[in-house]
C-alpha positions as CSV (number, residue, x, y, z in Angstrom):
1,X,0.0,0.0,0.0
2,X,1.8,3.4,-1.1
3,X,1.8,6.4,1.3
4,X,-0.7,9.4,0.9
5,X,0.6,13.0,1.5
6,X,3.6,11.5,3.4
7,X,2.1,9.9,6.2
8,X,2.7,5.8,6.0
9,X,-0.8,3.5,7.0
10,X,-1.8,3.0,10.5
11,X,-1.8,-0.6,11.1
12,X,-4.9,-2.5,12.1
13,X,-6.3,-1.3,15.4
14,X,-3.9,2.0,15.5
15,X,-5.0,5.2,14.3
16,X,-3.3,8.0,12.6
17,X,-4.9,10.8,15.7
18,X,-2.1,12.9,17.0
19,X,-0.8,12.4,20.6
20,X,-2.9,12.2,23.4
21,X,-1.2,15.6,24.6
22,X,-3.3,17.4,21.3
23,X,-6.2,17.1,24.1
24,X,-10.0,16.9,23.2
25,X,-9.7,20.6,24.7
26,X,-7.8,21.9,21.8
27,X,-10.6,20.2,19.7
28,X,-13.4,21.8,21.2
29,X,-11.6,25.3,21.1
30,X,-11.0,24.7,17.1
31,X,-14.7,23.8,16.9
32,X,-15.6,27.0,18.6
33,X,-13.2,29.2,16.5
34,X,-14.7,27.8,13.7
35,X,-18.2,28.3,14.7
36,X,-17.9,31.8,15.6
37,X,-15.6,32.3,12.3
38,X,-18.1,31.5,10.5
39,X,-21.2,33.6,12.4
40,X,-19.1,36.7,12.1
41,X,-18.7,36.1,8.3
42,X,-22.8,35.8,7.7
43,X,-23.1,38.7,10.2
44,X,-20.4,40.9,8.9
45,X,-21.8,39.9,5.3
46,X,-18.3,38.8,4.0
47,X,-19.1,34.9,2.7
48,X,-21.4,32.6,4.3
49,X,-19.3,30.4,6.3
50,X,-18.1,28.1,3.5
51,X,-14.0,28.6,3.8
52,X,-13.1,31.1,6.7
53,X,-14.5,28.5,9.6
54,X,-12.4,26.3,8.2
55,X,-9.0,27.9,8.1
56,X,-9.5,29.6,11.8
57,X,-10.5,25.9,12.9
58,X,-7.2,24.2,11.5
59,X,-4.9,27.3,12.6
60,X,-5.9,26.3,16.8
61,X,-5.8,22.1,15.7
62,X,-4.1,21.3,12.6
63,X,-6.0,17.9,12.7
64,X,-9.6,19.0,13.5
65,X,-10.7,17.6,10.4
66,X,-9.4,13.9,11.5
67,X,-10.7,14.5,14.9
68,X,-14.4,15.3,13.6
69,X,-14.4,12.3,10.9
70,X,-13.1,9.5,13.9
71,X,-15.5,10.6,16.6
72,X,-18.5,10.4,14.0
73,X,-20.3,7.2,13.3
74,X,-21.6,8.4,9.6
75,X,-21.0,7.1,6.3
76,X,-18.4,9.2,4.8
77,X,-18.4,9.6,1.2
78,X,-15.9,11.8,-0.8
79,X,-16.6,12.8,-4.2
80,X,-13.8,14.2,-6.8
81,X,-13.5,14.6,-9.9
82,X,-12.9,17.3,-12.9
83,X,-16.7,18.4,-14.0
84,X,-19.7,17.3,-12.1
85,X,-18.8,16.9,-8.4
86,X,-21.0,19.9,-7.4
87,X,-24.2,18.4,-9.0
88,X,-23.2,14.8,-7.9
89,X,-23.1,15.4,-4.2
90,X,-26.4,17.4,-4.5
91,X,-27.7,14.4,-5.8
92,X,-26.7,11.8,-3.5
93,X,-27.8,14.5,-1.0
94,X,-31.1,14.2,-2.2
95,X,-31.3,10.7,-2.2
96,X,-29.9,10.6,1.1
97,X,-32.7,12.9,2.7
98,X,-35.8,11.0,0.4
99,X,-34.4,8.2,2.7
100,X,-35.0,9.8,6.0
101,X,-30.8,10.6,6.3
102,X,-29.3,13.5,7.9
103,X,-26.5,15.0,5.6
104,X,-24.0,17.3,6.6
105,X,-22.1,18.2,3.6
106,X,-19.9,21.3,1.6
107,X,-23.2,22.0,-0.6
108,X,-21.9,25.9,-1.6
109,X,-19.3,23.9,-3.4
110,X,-16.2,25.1,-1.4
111,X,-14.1,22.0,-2.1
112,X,-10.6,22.7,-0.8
113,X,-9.1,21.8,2.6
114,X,-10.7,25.0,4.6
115,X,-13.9,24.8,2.8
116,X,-14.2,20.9,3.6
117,X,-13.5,21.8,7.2
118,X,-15.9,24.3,7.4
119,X,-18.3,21.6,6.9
120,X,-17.0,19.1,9.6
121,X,-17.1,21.9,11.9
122,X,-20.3,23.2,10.8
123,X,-22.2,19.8,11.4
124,X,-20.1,19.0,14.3
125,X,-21.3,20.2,18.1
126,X,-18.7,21.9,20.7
127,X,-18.3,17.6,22.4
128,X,-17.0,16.9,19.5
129,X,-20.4,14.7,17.8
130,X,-21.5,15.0,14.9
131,X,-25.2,13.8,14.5
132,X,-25.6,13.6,10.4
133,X,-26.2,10.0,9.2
134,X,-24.5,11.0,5.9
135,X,-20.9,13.1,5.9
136,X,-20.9,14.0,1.8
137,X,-18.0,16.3,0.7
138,X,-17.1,17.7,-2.6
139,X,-13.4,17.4,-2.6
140,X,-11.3,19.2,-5.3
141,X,-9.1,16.9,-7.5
142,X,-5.7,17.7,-6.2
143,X,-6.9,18.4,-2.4
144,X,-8.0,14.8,-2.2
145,X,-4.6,13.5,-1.0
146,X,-4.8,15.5,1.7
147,X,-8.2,15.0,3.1
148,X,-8.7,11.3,2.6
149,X,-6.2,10.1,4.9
150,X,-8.1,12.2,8.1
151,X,-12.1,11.7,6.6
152,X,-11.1,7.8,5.5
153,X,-13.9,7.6,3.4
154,X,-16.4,4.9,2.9
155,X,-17.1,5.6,-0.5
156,X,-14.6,7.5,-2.8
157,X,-16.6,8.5,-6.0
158,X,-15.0,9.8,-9.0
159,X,-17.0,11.2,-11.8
160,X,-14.2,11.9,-14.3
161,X,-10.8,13.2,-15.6
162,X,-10.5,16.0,-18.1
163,X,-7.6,17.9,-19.1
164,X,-8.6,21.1,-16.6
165,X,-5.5,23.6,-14.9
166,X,-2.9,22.4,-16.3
167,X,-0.6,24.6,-14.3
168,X,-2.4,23.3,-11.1
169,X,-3.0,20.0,-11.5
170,X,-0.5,18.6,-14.4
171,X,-1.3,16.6,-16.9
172,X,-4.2,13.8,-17.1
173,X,-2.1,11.1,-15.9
174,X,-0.6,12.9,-13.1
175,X,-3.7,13.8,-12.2
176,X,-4.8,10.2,-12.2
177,X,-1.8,9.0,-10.3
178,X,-3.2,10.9,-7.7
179,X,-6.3,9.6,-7.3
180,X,-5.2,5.9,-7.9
181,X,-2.9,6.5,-4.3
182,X,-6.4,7.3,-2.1
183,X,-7.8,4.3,-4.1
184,X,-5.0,2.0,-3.0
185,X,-5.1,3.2,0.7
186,X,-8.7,2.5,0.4
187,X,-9.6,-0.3,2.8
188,X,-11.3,-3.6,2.0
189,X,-14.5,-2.3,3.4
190,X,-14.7,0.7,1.5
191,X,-16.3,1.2,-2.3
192,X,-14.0,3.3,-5.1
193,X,-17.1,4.3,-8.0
194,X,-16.0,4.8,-10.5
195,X,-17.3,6.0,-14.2
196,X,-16.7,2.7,-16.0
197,X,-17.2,5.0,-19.3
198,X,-14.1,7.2,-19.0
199,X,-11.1,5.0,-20.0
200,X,-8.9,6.7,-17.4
201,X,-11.0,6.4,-14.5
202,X,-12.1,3.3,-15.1
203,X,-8.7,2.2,-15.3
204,X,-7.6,3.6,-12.1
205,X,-6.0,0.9,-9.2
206,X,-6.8,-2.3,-10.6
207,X,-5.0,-4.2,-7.4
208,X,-6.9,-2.6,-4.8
209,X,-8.6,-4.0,-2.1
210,X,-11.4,-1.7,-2.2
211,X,-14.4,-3.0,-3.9
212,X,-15.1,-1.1,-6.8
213,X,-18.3,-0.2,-8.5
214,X,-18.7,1.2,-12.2
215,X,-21.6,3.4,-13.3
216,X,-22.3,4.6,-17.1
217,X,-24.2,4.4,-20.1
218,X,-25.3,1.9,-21.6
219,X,-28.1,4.3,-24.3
220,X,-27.4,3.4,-28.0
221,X,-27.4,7.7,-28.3
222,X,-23.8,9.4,-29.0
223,X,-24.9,13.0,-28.3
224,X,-21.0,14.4,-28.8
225,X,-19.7,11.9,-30.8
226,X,-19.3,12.3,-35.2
227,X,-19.4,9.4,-37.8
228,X,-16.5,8.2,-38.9
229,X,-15.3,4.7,-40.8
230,X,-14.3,3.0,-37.7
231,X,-17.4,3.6,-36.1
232,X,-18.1,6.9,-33.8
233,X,-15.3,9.1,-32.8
234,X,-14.8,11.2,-30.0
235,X,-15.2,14.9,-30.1
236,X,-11.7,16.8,-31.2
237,X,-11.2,18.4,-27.7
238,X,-11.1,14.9,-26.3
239,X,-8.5,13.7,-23.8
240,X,-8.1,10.2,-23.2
241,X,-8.3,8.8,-26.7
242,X,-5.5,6.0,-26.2
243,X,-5.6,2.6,-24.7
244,X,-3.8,3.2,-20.9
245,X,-2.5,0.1,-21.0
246,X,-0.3,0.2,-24.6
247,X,-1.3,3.8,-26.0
248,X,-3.0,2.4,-29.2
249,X,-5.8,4.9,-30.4
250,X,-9.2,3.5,-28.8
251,X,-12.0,1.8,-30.7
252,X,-15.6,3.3,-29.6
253,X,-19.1,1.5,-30.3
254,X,-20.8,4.8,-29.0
255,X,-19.4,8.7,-27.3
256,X,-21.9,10.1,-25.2
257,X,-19.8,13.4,-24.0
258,X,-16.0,14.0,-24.7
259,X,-14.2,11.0,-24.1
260,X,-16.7,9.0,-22.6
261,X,-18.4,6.1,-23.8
262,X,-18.4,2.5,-25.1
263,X,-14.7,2.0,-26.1
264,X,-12.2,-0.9,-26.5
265,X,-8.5,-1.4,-27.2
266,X,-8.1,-3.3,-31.0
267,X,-4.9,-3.8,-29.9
268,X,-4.9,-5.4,-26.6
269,X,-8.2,-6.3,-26.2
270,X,-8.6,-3.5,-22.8
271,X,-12.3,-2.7,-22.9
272,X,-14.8,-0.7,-20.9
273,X,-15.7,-2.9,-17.2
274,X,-19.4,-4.2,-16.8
275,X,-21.9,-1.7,-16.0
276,X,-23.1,-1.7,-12.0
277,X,-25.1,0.8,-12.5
278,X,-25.9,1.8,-16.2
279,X,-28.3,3.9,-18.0
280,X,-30.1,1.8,-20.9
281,X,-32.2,4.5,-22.1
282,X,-32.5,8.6,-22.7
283,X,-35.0,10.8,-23.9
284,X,-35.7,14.5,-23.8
285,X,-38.6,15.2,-20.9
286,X,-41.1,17.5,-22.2
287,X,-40.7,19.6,-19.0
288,X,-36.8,20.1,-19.9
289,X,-34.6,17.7,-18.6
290,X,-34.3,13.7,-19.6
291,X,-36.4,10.8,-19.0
292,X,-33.8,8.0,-18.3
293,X,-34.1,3.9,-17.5
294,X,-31.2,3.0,-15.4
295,X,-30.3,-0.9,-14.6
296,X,-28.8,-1.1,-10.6
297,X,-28.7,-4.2,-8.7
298,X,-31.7,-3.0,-6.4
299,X,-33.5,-3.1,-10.3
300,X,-34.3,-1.7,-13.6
301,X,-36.5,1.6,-13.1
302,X,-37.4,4.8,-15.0
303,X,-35.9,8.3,-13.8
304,X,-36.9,12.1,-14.7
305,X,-33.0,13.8,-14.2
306,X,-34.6,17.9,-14.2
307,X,-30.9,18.9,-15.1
308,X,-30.4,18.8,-19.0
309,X,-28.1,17.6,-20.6
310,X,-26.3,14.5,-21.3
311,X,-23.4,15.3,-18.4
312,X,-26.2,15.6,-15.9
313,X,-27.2,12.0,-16.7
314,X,-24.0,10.3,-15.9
315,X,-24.0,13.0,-12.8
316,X,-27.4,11.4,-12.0
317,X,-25.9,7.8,-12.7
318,X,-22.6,8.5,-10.1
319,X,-24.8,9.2,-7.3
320,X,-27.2,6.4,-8.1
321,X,-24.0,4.5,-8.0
322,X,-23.0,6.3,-4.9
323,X,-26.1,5.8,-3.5
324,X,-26.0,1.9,-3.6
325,X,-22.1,1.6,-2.7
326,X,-22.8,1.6,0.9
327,X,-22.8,5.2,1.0
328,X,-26.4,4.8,2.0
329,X,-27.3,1.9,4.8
330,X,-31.0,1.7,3.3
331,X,-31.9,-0.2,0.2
332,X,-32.6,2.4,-2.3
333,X,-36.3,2.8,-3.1
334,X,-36.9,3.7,-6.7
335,X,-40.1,5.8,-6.0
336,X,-38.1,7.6,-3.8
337,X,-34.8,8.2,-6.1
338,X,-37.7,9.7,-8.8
339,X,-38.7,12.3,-6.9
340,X,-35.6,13.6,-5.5
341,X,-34.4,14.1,-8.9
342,X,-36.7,15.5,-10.8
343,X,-37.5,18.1,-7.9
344,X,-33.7,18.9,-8.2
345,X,-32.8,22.7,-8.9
346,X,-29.3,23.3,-10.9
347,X,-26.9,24.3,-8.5
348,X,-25.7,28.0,-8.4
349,X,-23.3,29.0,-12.0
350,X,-24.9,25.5,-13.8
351,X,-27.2,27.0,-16.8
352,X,-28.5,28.6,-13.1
353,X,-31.6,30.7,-14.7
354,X,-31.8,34.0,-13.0
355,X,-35.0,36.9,-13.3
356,X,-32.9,40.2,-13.8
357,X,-36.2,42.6,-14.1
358,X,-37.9,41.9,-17.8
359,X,-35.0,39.5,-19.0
360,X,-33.6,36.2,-17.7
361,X,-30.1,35.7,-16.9
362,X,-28.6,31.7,-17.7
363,X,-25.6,31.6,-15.5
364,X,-22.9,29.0,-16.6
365,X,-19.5,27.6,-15.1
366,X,-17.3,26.7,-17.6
367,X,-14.0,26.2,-16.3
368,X,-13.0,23.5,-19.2
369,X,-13.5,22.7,-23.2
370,X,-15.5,19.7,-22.0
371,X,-17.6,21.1,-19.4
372,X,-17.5,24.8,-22.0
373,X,-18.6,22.8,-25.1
374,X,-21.4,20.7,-22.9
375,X,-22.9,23.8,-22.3
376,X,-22.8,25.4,-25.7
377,X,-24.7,22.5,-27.1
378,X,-27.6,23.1,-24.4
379,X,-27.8,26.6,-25.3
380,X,-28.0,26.2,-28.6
381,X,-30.7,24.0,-28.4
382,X,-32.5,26.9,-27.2
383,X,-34.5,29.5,-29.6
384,X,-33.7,32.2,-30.7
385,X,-30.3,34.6,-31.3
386,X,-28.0,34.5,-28.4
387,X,-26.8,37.4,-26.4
388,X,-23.5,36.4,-24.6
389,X,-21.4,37.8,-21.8
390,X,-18.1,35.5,-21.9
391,X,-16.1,36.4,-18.5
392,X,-12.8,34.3,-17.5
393,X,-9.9,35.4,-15.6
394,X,-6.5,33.8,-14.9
395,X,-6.2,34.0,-10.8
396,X,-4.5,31.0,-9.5
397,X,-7.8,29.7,-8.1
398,X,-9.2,30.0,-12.4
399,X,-6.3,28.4,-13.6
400,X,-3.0,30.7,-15.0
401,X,-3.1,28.5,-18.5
402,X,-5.6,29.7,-20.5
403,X,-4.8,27.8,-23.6
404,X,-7.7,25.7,-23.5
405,X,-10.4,28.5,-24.6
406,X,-8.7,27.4,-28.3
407,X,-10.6,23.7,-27.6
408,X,-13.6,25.4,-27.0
409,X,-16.4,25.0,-30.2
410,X,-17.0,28.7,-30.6
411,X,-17.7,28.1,-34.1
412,X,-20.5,26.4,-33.6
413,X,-21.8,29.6,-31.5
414,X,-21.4,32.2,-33.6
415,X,-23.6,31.9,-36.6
416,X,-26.5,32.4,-33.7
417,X,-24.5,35.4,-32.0
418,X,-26.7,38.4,-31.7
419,X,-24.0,40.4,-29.7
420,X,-21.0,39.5,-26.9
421,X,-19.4,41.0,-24.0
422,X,-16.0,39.7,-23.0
423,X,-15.1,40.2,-19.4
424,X,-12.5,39.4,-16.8
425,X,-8.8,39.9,-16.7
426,X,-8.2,37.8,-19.7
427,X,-11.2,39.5,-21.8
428,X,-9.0,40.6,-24.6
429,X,-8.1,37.3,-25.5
430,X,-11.5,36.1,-24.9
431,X,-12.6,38.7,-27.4
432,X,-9.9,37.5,-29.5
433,X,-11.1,34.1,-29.5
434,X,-14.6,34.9,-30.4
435,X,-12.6,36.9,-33.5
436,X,-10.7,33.8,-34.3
437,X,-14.0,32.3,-34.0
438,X,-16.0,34.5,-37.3
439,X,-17.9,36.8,-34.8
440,X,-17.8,40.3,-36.1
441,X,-16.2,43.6,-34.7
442,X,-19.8,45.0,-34.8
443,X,-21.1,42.5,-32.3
444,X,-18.3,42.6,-29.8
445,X,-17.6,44.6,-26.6
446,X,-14.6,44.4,-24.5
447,X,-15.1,45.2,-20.6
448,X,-13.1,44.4,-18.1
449,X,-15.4,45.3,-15.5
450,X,-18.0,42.8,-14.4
451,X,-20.7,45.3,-13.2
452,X,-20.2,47.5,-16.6
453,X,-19.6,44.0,-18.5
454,X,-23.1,43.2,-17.0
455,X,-25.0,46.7,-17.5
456,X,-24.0,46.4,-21.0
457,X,-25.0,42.5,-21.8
458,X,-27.9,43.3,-20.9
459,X,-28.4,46.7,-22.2
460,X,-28.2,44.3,-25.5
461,X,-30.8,42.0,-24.8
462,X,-34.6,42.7,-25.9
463,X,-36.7,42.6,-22.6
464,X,-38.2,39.3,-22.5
465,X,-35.1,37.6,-24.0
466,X,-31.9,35.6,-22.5
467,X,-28.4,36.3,-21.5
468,X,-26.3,33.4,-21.2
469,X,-23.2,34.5,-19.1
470,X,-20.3,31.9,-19.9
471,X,-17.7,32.5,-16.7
472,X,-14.8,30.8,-14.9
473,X,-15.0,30.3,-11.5
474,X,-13.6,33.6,-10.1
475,X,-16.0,35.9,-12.6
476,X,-19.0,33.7,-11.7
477,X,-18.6,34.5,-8.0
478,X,-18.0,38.0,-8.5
479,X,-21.4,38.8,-11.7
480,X,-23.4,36.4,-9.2
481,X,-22.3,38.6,-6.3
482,X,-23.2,41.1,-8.2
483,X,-26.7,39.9,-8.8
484,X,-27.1,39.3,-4.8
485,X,-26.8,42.9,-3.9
486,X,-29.3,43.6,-6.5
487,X,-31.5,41.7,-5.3
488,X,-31.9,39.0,-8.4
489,X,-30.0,36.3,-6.3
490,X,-30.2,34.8,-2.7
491,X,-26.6,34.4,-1.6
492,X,-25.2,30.8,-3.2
493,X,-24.7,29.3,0.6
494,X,-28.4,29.5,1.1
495,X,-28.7,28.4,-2.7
């Protein structure tokens, strides 16, 4: 078994907890700076709780977040991943709660180690108990080293790997190497799910003692996928397109999004795992959304997933998946796994839809060509001409590389363009990408600011019509921000 984050494997019956002279009196004091970190931060109106508790907590107890996980009898799922972690976790919530669970979970989406504490703290009591049935936590991809050794999860679910931050998180298969370390710590008792339709992930620890359980789909559609002789081919901004085990190009009977899909090695014969949980069918719901049949081993039932598109079905799929990999200690009930879903509202920044007077804002976090183009094809599924405010910066929390906006399927955008706004600290690029991309100098604007960047979208669109606001993750916050203290928005912790 490798070593995680430096620290070797306790042994059976020993524990990784710090000394007995870190007393449970430190604890409790890093509970209560937490707790009143994060009441001053609602009160003072600087965040709501989701990061600041977290980083106060760990400065008086550098292993609070161990502490909390051992003293708590729930299921402890982590979910990671490049696109769809947010969603997942809301999801499994759901489920969880249709079930009669208590959840205490990182729901605003604050995935790195202060925001995952804040939620230990948040759900834990000043004696150190935490009463939630259910600990689910959105974990960012290269934080998960660090936090699954101290939560030592019962489930670890993975949704996928795309090329996202390059100067973050490296490249694919460094990323993967990563994640393949928690699986191997993983214990026999534990689950690693895993989306048996991305090659990578699918391919991850094959030695571990975890049991592991694949999710996917099985639908005869290929909503991203092109023609071509061999059969269907995976969309151009597509990452893992080579067998992991000997690099030859991979064979696919169908692509649902990206990379994913039905695929198999001609060379060595390394093929996509059986389906635990797989999707047979998919068809557009007439109230938005998809009606979906999904096979699991508590039985073949139909699903309404509200969320569109075909990336919120294998969303829905993972936490099914999750759902049944012990992360939940009742069987599921498929009357009840209907309802939580299709009463599901997007999370905050996905194709969030947004009353701004006489017009609707659509609110979208694209941080990646996969999860960019996903969401291009949904809106252009929509009627009408688009009006566009494109907003991406280059913090260090955004990603410094900014390369990838060349991946992105602009083209396919721009014959409906009505007008654009390019935004953020990177919005001269973004403008020249949208050139690059046949939109015209008449129907572009260049505005740093977000508030003018916003004044002046919308300034374009007709009343009654739609902006759809493509943003990174720093420009999200700040135009949603933006739209709180105008009164369009409730804050996204409250979301």
């Amino acid at each position: 078994m490798r070593t995680i984050a430096g620290r070797p494997p306790a042994r059976s019956g020993e524990s990784n907890a710090p000394a007995p002279s870190s007393s449970q009196a430190r604890f409790a004091l890093a509970l209560a700076a937490g707790k009143v970190a994060g009441t001053a931060s609602r009160v003072l109106g600087v965040g709501g709780g989701t990061s600041f508790p977290g980083a106060a907590a760990r400065w008086v107890d550098p292993h609070v977040l161990q502490k909390a996980a051992a003293a708590s009898d729930a299921r402890k799922v982590v979910v990671t991943g490049s696109n769809g972690k947010t969603t997942t976790c809301r999801m499994l919530a759901a489920l969880a709660q249709a079930g009669g669970l208590s959840v205490t979970q990182n729901r605003s989406g604050s995935n790195l180690l202060q925001g995952v504490i804040s939620a230990a703290v948040r759900g834990t009591d000043l004696r150190g108990r935490m009463d939630a049935q259910l600990l689910l936590l959105e974990v960012d991809e290269a934080t998960v080293r660090l936090i699954a050794p101290d939560v030592r999860p019962d489930t670890f679910l993975i949704t996928n790997i795309f090329r996202d931050q390059l100067d973050r998180f490296g490249e694919l298969y460094s990323m993967a190497r990563g994640l393949e370390e928690v699986i191997e710590a993983l214990p026999a008792s534990a689950t690693a799910v895993l989306n048996g339709d991305d090659p990578l992930v699918a391919s991850l620890a094959p030695g571990a003692s975890a049991r592991r359980l694949y999710f996917g789909i099985r639908a005869a559609s290929a909503d991203a996928a092109s023609a071509g002789a061999d059969g269907p081919v995976p969309e151009h901004a597509a990452d893992t397109v080579r067998c992991v085990r000997c690099q030859q190009r991979l064979s696919y009977r169908a692509v649902h999004l990206s990379h994913l899909g039905d695929y198999e090695c001609p060379a060595c014969g390394n093929a996509r795992p059986g389906l635990d949980v797989a999707v047979t069918a998919i068809r557009p719901s007439r109230g938005g959304g998809s009606e979906i049949t999904v096979e699991t081993p508590a039985g073949t039932f139909p699903l309404r997933v509200s969320l569109p598109g075909v990336h919120n079905v294998y969303n829905a799929a993972a936490a099914l998946a999750g759902s049944i990999a012990q992360a939940l200690p009742r069987p599921l009930d498929p009357a009840q796994a209907r309802q939580s879903l299709a009463d599901l509202r997007p999370a905050f920044g996905r194709l969030e839809e947004i009353q701004a007077g006489d017009r609707q804002v659509v609110l979208a976090f694209v941080k990646n060509p996969t999860a960019y183009n996903a969401t291009l094809r949904e809106v252009l599924r929509r009627p009408g001409r688009k009006h566009v405010l494109a907003a991406h910066s280059n913090t260090v929390v955004d990603g410094e590389d900014f390369a990838w906006l060349w991946d992105v399927d602009l083209e396919d955008l721009v014959p409906h363009l009505a007008s654009v706004v390019s935004s953020g600290t990177r919005a001269e690029e973004v403008a020249l990408r949208f050139k690059y991309a046949g939109a015209g100098p008449a129907a572009m604007e260049v505005l740093p600011s977000r508030s003018a960047a916003l004044d002046r979208a919308l300034a374009h669109t007709p009343p009654g019509e739609s902006l759809y606001i493509f943003a990174g993750y720093t420009p999200m916050r700040e135009l949603r921000s933006i739209m709180q203290r105008r009164g369009w928005v409730r804050p996204s912790w409250e979301e």
